[in-house]
RODO-2510 file (C-alpha; in nm, 4 decimals, decimal comma):
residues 542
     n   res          X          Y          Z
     1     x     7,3339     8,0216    10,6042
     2     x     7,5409     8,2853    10,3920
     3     x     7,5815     8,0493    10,1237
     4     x     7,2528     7,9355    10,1139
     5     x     7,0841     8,3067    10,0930
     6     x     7,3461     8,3791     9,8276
     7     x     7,2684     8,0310     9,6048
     8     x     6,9039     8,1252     9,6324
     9     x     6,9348     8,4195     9,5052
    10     x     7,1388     8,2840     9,2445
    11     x     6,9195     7,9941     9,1512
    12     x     6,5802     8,1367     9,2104
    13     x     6,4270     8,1730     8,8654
    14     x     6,5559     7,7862     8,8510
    15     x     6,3853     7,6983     9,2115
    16     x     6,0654     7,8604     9,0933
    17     x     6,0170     7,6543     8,7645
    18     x     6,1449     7,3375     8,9610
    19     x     5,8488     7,4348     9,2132
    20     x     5,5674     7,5668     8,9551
    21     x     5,5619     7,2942     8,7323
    22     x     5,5135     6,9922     8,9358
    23     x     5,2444     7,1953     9,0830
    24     x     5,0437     7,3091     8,7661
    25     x     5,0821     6,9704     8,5750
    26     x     5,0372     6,7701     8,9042
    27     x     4,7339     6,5899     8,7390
    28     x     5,0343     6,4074     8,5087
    29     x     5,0967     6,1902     8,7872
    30     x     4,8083     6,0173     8,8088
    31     x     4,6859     6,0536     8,4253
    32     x     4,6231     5,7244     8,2250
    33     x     4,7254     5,6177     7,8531
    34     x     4,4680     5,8093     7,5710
    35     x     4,3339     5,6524     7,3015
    36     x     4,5147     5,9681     7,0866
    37     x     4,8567     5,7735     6,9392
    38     x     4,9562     5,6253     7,2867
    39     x     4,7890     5,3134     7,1713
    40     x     4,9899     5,3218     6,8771
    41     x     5,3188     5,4660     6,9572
    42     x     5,3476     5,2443     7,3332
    43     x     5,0684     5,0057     7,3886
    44     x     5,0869     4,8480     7,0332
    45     x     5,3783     4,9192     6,9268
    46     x     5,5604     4,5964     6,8167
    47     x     5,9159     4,7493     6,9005
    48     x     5,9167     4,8258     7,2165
    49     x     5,9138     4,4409     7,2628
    50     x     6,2558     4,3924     7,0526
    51     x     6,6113     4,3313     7,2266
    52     x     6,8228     4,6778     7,2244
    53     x     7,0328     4,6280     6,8747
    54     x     6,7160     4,5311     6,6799
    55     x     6,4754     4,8011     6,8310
    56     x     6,7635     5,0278     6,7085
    57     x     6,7806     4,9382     6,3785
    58     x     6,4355     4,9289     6,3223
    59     x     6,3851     5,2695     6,4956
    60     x     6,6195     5,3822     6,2080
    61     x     6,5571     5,1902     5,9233
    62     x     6,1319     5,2236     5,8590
    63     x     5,8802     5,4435     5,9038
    64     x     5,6376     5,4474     6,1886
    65     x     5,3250     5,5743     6,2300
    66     x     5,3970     5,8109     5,8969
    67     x     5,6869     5,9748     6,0555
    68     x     6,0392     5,9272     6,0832
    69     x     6,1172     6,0042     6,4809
    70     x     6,4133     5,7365     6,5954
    71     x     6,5175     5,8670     6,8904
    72     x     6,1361     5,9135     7,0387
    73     x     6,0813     5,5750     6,9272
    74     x     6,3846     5,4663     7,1386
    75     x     6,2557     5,6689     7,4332
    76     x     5,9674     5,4722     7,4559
    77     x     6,1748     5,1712     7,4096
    78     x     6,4168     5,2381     7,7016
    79     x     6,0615     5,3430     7,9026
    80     x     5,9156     4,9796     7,8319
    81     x     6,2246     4,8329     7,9879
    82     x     6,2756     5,0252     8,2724
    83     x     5,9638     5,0463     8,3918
    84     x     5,6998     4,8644     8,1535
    85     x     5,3894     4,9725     8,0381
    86     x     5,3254     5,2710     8,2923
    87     x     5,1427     5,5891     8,2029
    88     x     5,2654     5,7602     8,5367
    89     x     5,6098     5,6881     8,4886
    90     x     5,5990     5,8236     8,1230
    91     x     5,3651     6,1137     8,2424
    92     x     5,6841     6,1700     8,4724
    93     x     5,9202     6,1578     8,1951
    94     x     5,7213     6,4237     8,0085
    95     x     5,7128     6,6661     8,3159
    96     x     6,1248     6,6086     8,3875
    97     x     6,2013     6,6868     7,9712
    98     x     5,9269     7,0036     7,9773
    99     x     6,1450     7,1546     8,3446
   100     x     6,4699     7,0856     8,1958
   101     x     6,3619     7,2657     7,8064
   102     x     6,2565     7,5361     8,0328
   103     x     6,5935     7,6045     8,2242
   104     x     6,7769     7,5757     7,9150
   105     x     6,5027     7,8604     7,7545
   106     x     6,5835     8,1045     8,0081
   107     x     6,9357     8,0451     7,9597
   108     x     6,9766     8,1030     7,5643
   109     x     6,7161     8,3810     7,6058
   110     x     6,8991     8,5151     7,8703
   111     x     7,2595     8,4961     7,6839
   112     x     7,0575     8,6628     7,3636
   113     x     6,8572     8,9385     7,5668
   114     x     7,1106     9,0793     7,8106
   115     x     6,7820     9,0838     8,0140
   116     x     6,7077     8,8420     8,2813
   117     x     6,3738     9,0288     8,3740
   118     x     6,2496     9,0061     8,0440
   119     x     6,3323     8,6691     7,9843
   120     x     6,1912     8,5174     8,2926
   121     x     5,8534     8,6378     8,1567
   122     x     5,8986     8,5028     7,8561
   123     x     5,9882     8,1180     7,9896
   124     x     5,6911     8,1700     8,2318
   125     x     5,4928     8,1564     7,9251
   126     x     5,6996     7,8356     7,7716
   127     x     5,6589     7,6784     8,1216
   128     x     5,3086     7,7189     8,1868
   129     x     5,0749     7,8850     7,9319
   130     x     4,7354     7,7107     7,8603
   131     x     4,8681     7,6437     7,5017
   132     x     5,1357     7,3735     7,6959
   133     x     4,9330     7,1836     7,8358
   134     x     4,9018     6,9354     7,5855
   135     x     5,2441     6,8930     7,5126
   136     x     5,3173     6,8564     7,8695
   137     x     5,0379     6,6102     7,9444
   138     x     4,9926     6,3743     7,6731
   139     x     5,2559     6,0880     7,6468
   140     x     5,2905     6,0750     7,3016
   141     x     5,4179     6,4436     7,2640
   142     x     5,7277     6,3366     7,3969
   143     x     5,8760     6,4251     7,0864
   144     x     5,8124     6,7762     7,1363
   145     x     5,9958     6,7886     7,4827
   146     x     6,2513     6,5852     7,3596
   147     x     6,3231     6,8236     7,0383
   148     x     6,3080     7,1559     7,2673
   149     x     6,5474     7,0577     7,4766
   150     x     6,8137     6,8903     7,1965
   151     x     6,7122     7,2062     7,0240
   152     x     6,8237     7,4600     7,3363
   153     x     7,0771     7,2933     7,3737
   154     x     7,2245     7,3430     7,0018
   155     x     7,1121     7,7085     7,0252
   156     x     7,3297     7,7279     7,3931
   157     x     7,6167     7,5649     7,2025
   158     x     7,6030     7,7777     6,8697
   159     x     7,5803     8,0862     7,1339
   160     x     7,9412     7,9864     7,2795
   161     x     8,0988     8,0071     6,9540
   162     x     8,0141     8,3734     6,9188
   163     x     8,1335     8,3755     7,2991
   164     x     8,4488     8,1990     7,2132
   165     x     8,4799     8,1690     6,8188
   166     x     8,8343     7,9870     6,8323
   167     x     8,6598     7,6537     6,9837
   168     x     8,5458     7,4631     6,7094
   169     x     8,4089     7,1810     6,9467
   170     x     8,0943     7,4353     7,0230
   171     x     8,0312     7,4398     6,6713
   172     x     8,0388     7,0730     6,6298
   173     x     7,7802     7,0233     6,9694
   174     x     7,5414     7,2323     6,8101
   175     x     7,5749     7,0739     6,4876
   176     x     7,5350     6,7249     6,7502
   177     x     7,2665     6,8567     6,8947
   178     x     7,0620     6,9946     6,6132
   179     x     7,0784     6,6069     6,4634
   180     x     6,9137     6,4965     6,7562
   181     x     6,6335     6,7217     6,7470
   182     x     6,5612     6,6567     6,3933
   183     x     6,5391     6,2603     6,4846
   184     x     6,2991     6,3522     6,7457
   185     x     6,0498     6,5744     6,5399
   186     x     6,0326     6,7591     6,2474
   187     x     5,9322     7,1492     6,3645
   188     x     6,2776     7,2958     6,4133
   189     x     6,4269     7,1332     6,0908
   190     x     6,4652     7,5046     6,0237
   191     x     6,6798     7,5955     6,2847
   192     x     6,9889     7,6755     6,0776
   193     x     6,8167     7,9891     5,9646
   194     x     6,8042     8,1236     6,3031
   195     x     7,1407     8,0439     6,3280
   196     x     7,1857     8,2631     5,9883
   197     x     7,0371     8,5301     6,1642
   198     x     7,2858     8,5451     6,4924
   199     x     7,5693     8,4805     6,2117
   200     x     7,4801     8,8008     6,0472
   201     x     7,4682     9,0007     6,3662
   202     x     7,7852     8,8531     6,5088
   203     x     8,0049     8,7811     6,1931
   204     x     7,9219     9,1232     6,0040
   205     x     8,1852     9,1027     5,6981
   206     x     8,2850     8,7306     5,7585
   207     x     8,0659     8,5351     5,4866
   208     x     8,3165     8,3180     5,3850
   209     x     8,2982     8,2333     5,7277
   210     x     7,9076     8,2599     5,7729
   211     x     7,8632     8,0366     5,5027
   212     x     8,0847     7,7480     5,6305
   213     x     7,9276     7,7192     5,9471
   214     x     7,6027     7,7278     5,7334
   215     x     7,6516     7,4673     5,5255
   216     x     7,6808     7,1410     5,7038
   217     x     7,3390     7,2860     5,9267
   218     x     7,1746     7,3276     5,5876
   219     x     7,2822     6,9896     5,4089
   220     x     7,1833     6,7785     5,7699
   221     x     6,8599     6,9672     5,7726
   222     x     6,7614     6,9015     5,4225
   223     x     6,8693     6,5571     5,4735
   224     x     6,6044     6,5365     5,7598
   225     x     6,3696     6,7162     5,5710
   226     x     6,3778     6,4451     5,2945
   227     x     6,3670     6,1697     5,5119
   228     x     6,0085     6,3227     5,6978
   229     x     5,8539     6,3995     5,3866
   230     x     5,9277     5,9962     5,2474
   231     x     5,8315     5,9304     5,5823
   232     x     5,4932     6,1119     5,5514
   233     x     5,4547     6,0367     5,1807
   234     x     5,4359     5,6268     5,2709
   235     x     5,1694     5,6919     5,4928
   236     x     4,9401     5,9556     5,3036
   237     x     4,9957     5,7810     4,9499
   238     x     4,7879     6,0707     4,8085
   239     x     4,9982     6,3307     4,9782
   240     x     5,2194     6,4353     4,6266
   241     x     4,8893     6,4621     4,4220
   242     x     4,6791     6,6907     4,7281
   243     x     5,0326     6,8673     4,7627
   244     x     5,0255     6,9810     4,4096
   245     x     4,6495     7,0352     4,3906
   246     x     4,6175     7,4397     4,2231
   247     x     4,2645     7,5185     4,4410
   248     x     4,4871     7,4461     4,7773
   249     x     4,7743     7,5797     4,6653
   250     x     4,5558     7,9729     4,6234
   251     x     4,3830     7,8403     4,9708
   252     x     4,7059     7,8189     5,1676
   253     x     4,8207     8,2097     5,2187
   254     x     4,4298     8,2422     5,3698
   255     x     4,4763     7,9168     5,5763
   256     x     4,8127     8,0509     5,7188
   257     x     4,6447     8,3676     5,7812
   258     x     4,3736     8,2166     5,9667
   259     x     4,5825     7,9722     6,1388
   260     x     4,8059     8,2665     6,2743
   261     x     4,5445     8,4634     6,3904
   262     x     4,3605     8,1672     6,5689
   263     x     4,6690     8,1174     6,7594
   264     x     4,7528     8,5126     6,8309
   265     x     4,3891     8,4744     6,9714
   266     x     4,4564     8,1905     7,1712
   267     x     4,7902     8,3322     7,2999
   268     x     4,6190     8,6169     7,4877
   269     x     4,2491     8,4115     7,5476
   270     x     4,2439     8,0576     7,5470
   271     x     3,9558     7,9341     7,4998
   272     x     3,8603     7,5682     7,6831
   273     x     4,0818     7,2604     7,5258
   274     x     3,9942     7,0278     7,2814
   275     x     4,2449     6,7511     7,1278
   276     x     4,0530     6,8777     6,7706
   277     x     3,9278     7,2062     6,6220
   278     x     3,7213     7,2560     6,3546
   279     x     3,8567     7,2311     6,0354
   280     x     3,9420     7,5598     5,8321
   281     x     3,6160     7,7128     5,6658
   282     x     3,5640     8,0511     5,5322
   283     x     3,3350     8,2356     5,7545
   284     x     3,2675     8,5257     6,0037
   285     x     3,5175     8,3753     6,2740
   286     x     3,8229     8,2943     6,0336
   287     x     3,7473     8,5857     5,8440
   288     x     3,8505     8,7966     6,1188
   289     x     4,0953     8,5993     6,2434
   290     x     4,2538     8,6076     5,9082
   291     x     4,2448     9,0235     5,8957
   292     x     4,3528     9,0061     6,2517
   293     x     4,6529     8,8035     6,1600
   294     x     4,7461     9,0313     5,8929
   295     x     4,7162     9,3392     6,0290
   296     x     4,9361     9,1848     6,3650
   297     x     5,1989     9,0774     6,1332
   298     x     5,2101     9,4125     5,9379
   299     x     5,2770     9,5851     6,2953
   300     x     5,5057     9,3851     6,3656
   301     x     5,7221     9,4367     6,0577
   302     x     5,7004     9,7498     6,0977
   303     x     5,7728     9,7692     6,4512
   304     x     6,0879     9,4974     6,3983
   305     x     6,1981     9,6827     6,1302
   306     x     6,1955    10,0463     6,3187
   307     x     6,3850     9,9376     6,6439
   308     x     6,6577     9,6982     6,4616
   309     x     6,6906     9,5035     6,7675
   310     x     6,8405     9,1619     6,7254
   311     x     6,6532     9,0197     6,9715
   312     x     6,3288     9,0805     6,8550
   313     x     6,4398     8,9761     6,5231
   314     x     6,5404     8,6715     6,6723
   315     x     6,1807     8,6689     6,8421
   316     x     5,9958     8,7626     6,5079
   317     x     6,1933     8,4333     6,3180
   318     x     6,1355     8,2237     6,5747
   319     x     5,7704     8,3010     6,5647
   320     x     5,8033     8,2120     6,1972
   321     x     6,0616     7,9354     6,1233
   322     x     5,8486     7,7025     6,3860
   323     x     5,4815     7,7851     6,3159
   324     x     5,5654     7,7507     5,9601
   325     x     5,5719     7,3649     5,9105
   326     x     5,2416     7,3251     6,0463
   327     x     5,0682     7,6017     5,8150
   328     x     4,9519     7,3772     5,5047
   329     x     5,2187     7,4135     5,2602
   330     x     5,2125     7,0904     5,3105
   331     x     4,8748     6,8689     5,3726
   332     x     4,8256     6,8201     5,7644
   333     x     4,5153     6,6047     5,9366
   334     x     4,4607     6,9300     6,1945
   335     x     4,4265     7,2702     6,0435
   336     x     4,5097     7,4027     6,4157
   337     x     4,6658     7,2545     6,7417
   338     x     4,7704     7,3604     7,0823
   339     x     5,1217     7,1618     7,0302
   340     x     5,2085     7,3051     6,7234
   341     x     5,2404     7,6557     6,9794
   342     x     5,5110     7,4631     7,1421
   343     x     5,8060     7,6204     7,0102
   344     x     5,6647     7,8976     6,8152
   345     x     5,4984     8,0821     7,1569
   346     x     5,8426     8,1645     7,2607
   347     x     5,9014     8,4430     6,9222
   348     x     5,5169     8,5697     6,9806
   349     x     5,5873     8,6171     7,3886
   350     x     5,9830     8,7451     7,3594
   351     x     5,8212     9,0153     7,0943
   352     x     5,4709     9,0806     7,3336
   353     x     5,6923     9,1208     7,6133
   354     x     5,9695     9,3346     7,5149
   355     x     5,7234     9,5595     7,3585
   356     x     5,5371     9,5920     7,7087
   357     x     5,9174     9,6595     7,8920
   358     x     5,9256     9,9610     7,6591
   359     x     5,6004    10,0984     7,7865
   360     x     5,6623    10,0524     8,1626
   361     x     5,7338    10,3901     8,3086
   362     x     6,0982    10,3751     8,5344
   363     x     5,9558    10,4770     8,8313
   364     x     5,7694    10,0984     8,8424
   365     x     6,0857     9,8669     8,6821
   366     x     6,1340     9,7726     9,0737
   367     x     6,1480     9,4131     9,2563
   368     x     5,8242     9,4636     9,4275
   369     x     5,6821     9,5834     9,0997
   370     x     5,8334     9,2780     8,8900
   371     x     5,8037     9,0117     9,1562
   372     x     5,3956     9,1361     9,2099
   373     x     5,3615     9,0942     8,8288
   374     x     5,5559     8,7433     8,8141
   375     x     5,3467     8,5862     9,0717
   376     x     5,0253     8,7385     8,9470
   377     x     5,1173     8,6257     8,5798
   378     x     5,2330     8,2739     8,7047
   379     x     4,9073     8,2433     8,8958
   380     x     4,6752     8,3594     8,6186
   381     x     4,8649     8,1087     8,3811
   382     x     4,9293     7,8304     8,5948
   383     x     4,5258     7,8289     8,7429
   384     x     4,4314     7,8396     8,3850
   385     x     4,6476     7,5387     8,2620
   386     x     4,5583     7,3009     8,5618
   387     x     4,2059     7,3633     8,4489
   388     x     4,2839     7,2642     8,0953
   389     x     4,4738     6,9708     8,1858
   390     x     4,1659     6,7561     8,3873
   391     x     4,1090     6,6808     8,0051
   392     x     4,3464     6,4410     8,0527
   393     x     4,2580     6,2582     8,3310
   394     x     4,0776     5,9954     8,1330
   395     x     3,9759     5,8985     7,7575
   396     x     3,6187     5,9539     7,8341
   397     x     3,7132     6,3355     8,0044
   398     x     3,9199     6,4019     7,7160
   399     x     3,6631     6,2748     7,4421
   400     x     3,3782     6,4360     7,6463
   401     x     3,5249     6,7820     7,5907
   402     x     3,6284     6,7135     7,2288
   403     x     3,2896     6,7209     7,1577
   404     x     3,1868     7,0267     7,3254
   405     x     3,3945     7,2078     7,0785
   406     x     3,3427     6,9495     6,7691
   407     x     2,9858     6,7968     6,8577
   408     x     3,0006     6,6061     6,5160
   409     x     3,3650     6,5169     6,4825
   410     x     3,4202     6,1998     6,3847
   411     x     3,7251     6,1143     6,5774
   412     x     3,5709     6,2228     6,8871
   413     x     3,2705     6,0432     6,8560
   414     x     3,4238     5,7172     6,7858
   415     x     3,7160     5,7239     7,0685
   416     x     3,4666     5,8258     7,3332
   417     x     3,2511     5,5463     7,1578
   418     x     3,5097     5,3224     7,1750
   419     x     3,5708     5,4258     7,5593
   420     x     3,1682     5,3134     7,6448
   421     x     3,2629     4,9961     7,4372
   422     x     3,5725     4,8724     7,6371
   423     x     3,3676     4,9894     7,9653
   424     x     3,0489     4,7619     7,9137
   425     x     2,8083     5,0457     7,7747
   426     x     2,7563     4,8784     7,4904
   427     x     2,3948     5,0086     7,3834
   428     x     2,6307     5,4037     7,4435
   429     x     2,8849     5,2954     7,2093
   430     x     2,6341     5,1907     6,9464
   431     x     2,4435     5,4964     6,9646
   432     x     2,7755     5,7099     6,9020
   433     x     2,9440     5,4560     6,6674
   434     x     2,6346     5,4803     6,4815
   435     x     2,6806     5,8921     6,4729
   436     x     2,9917     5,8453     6,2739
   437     x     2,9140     5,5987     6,0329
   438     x     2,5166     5,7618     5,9326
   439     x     2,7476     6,0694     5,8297
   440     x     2,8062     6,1442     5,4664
   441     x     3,0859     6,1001     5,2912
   442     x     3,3658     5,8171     5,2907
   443     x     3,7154     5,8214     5,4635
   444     x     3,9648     5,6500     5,7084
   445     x     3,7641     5,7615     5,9753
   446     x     3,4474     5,6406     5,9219
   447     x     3,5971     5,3703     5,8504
   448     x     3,7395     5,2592     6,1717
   449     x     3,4176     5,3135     6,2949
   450     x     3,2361     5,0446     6,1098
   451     x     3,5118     4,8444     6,2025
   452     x     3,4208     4,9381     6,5868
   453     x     3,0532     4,8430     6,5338
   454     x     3,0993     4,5512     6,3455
   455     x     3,2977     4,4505     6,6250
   456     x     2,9936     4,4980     6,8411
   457     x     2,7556     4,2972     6,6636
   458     x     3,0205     3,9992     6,5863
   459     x     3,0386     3,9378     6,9726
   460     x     2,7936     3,6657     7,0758
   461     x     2,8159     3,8177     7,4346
   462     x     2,5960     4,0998     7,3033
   463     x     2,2169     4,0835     7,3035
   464     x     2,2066     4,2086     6,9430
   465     x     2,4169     3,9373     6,7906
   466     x     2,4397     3,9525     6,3918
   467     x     2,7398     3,8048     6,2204
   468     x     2,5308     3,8943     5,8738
   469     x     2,5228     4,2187     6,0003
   470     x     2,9196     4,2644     6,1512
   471     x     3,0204     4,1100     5,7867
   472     x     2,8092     4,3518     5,5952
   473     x     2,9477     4,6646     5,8205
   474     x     3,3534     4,5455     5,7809
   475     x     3,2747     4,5380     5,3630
   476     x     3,0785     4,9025     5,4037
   477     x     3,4468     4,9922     5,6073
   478     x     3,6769     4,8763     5,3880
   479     x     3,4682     4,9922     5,0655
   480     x     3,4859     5,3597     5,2011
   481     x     3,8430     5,3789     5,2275
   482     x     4,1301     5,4323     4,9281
   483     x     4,4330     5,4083     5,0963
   484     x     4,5129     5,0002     5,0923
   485     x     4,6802     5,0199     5,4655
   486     x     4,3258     5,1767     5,6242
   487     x     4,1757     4,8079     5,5499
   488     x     4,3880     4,5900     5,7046
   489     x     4,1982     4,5976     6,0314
   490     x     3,8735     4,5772     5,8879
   491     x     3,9609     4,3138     5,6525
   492     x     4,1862     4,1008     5,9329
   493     x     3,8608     4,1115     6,1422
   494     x     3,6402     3,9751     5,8282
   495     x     3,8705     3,7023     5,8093
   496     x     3,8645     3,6081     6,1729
   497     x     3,4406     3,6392     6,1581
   498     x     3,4176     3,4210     5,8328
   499     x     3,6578     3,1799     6,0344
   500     x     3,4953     3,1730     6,3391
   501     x     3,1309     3,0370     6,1113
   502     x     3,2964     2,7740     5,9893
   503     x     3,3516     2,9683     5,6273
   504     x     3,7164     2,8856     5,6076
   505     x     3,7705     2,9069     5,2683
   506     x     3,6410     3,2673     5,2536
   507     x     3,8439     3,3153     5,5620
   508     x     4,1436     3,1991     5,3976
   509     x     4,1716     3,4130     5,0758
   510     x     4,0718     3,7073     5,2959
   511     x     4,3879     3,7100     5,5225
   512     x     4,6038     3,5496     5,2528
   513     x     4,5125     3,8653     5,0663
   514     x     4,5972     4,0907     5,3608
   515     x     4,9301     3,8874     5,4402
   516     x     5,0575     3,9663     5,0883
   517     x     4,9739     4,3167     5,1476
   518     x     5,1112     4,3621     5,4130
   519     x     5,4488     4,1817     5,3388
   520     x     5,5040     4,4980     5,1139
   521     x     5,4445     4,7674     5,3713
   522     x     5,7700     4,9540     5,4741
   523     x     5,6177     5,1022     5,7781
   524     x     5,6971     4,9048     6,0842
   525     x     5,3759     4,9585     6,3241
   526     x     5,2262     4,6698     6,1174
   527     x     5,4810     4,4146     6,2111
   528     x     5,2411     4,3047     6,4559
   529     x     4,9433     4,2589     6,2367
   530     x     5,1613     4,0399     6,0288
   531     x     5,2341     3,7964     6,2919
   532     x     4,8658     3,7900     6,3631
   533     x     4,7914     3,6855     6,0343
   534     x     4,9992     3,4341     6,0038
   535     x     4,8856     3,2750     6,3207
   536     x     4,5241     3,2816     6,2519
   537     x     4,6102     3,1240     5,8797
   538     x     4,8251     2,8698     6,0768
   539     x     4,5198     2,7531     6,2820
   540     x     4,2781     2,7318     6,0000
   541     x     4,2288     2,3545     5,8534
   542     x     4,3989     2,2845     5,5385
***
């Protein structure tokens, strides 16, 4: 009995996380696939269904999806044969990879604080702030979970060489370790600086020293760097040009501005979720977010600079090595997310929080004191995150409260369009695929819409057959796109309606067209659409 009192006290900041988050995500368990990349990264991806050796090499060799993320590719891979296509099981996954990132947190902030107190608040915030949720609960932000805790885990092992500098094997797991993250996902590619930063604290004098172990970090990191932006670059063919565009270029100090200041906002009151947010506009709201932001960052300095504490200048880079890759510098779908707050909400709480130890008085730094606080905190966050998270309980919930947030979004109009389609509420989906595609303007978006309606009206099942009209609504799709790989649906589909009338000639030079096209495509998510050409060609009449 003894040893069991003295193992929970031990253990008990472990035991509580191991308890909370089941409890708070519970909802994961029984959550289905989204129509939000699962259907692209699991239910249609064309790899999963590869033997071991050539899911491995493809995982390594292309692009999918416009990213370069191997290892999260192969996670899904090893999911698929384990257990096969099963959202609960991969829901699971999610939960197990977000509980161990979070024991590893307390750990390296613990070994970088000195102050166990201090960081247990701070993980409570990793572990079950509003901003998590979606991380935690969508299946296809595995790569997030899987890069925090490769990335801990580097951080942990870069910590014991400072610990014990004569062990070059630490060095070399970090190194390890930091690879692995940066074949998962792209935010922490900028790790080595915070690694810079301990140098300098714990090597003062030594930079022939500092700058050896910084090298091979910096050379891997710009190596992954290269290989996300080719990654990105072969999906967005536009990408260089936008990049290099002068107006954004003078818009993105005011977009990072704003973007910080949304999420400062969000840190202390989250609003209700939404898988989009409007895009950035100047106006009243991001106006003062934007001064907001400034004038918080200008504190900070000042603050950081006055107490020349290393861990809140650890905090402080944090904050800004992990926020920074989803600011605009370079051109992003989403102006502002809850996941990109996955890593970064660590710097912004470790700075909040030590700042607030400072202004308790001594009299209430007591256990009853701190464990009042903790439970009250981990209530307050924990009720508010299992709110958030019913989002997730179905496309329709999810797409539902999209649109409370983005009533006109197009995105959220067709997936919960698309969610009445594949239920039988055909006349719904028609009235919100028609939304979308009666909105001005031309892109990818819209459309996949027309795609979705001409879809509709091809079906003879429907009581508003029109093959005129499902023809007429795939050209309208694939004439308001630029990009050549946003028409291969629309344009695969044309094929298959002009070959289901009998118009097999027209059928034929359609997906011969889109066969040679796609022959030339380096990204491997349309493998699939490839073999369904060639099938459909194979049955046509010669």
């Amino acid at each position: 009995m003894a040893d069991l009192t003295k193992s929970l006290k031990k253990y008990w900041v472990e035991l509580c996380f191991v308890f909370l988050i089941p409890l708070v995500f519970y909802r994961a368990f029984m959550a289905p696939y989204v129509t939000w990349d699962d259907d692209v990264l699991i239910l249609k991806n064309p790899l999963l269904q590869l033997p071991f050796w050539e899911a491995l090499k493809n995982a390594f060799q292309v692009y999918y999806h416009g990213d370069y993320f191997p290892l999260t590719l192969m996670s899904y891979w090893l999911d698929f044969q384990v257990f096969g296509l099963s959202a609960p099981a991969q829901h699971i996954e999610n939960l197990v990879l977000h509980l161990v990132a979070t024991l590893l947190l307390f750990r390296v902030l613990k070994s970088v604080s000195q102050k166990d107190r201090l960081s247990f608040f701070i993980t409570l915030v990793f572990a079950l702030h509003p901003l998590q949720m979606e991380s935690v609960m969508w299946i296809s932000e595995r790569k997030s979970l899987l890069a925090a805790v490769f990335m801990f885990l580097s951080i942990a092992f870069y910590l014991k060489t400072v610990e014990k500098p004569g062990k070059a094997s630490w060095y070399w797991l970090a190194v390890l370790f930091f690879a692995l993250m940066g074949l998962t996902k792209a935010t922490a590619l900028l790790l080595p600086a915070l690694f810079l930063l301990l140098d300098w604290k714990y090597l003062a004098g030594a930079r022939g020293k500092i700058f050896k172990r910084f090298l091979p970090l910096a050379l891997l990191a710009g190596v992954l760097i290269v290989l996300r932006v080719q990654a990105y670059s072969s999906s967005a063919t536009e990408a260089g040009a936008v990049f290099r565009q002068s107006e954004r270029l003078l818009q993105v100090p005011w977009m990072a501005l704003t973007a910080i200041g949304f999420y400062i906002k969000m840190f202390f009151f989250p609003t209700p979720y939404s898988p989009i947010y409007p895009a950035y506009a100047v106006n009243s709201t991001t106006i003062l977010w934007m001064v907001a932001a400034a004038g918080v960052l200008v504190f900070t300095a000042i603050y950081l600079w006055r107490k020349k504490n290393l861990f809140l200048w650890f905090c402080g880079a944090w904050f800004l090595l992990f926020l920074s890759p989803v600011l605009q510098l370079f051109p992003r779908i989403n102006f502002v997310n809850d996941r990109y707050m996955y890593l970064p909400i660590v710097g912004l709480a470790g700075i909040f929080f030590y700042w607030v130890s400072e202004k308790v008085p001594a009299h209430l730094r007591t256990v009853k004191v701190f464990a009042g606080a903790a439970v009250t905190f981990a209530a307050s966050l924990g009720l508010q995150s299992f709110n958030r998270s019913e989002a997730f309980t179905s496309n329709r919930a999810l797409w539902t409260q999209a649109l409370t947030i983005v009533p006109e979004d197009m995105i959220a109009l067709n997936n919960l369009g698309l969610d009445y389609h594949l239920a039988g509420e055909v006349d719904k989906a028609v009235e919100l695929y028609t939304k979308v595609v009666t909105q001005p303007g031309t892109n990818s978006l819209k459309a996949i819409t027309f795609g979705n309606l001409a879809g509709i009206y091809s079906d003879h099942k429907y009581k508003g057959y029109d093959s005129e009209k499902a023809i007429q609504l795939y050209q309208k799709g694939i004439a308001s796109v630029q990009r050549l790989h946003e028409t291969y649906e629309l344009r695969i589909n044309l094929g298959i309606t002009y070959k289901d009338l009998g118009r097999n000639a027209e059928a034929k030079e359609v997906l011969l067209a889109v066969l040679q096209d796609l022959s030339r495509e380096s990204d491997y998510k349309f493998q699939n659409l490839k073999i369904f050409v060639e099938r459909h060609l194979q049955s046509l009449p010669n």
